[in-house]
C-alpha positions in Angstrom: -41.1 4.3 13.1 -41.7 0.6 12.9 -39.7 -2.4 12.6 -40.7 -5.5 12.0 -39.5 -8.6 13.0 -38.6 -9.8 9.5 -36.4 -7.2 9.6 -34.7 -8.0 12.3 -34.2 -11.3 11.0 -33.3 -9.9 7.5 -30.4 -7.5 8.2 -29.3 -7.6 11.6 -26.4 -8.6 12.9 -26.0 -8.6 16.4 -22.5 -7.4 17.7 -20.1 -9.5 19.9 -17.1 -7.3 21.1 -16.7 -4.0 21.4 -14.7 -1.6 19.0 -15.6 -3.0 15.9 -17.4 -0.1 13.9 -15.4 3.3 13.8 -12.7 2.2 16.8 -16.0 3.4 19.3 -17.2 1.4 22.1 -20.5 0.2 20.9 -23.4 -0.3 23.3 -24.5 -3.5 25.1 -27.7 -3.9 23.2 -26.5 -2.1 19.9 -26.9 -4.0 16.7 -26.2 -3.6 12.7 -28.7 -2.8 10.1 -27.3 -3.3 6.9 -28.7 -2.2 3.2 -30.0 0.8 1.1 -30.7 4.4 2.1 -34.3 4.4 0.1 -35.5 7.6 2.0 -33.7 11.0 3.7 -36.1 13.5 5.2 -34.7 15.3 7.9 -32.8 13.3 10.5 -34.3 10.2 9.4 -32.9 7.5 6.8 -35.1 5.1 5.3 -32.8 2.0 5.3 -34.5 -1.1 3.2 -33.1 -4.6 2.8 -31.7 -5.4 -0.6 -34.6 -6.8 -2.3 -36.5 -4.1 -0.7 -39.2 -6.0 1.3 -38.5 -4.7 4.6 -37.2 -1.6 6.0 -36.6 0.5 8.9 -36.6 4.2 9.7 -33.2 5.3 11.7 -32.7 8.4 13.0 -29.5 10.4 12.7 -28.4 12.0 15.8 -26.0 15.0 16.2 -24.0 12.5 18.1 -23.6 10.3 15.1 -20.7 10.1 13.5 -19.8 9.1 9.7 -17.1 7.2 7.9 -17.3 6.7 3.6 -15.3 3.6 3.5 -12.5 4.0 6.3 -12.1 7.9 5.6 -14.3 9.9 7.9 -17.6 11.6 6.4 -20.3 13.8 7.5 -24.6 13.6 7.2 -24.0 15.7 3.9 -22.2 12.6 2.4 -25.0 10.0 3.1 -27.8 10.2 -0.1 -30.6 7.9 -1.4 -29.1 4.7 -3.2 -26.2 4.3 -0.7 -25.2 1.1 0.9 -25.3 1.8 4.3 -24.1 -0.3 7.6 -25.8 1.9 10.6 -24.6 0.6 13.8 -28.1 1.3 16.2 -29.9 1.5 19.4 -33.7 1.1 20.6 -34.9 4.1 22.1 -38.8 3.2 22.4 -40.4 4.0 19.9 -37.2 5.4 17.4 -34.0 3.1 16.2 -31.3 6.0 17.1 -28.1 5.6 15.1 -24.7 5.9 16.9 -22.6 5.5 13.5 -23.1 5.3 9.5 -20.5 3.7 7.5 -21.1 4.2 3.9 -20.1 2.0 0.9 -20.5 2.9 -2.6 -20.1 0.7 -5.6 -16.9 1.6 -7.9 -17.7 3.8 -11.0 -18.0 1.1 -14.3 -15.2 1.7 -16.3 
């Protein structure tokens, strides 16, 4: 499960503060990976950047928790083609996620 450093670069964003994702203390060295769920296969999710160049395999822990917008969620709500900010760690070699706030885009009317 490799990241590159593009990625990094591409969709991080590193956290200053605690508290700011889900009302949880995030840790020291956690950091934001923001874009699409490309991939699900077990208890990993395939997030890519938008344009799809880069992307990262996460894995979901039973200790992760879920929100859809501000309402909480489970692993059953996330699916392929969601827009995902996954709040993660480094655990050498994996990126482990501690949360998974989902956005969807509005139906067309």
């Amino acid at each position: 499960m490799k990241m590159t450093k593009r990625l990094l670069a591409a969709v991080a964003v590193f956290v200053v503060g605690t508290g700011l994702t889900f009302g949880q203390k995030e840790a020291k060295d956690a950091i934001h990976l923001m874009g699409t769920v490309t991939k699900l296969a077990g208890d990993t999710a395939t997030v890519s950047t938008p344009d799809n160049s880069t992307s990262a395999d996460v894995v979901l822990q039973p200790t992760t928790t879920y929100k859809v917008g501000v309402k909480p969620a489970t692993r059953a709500d996330l699916a392929v083609g969601d827009t995902v900010n996954v709040v993660v760690v480094r655990k050498n070699p994996n990126w482990l996620a501690q949360s998974v706030k989902i956005t969807r885009p509005k139906p067309a009317k």
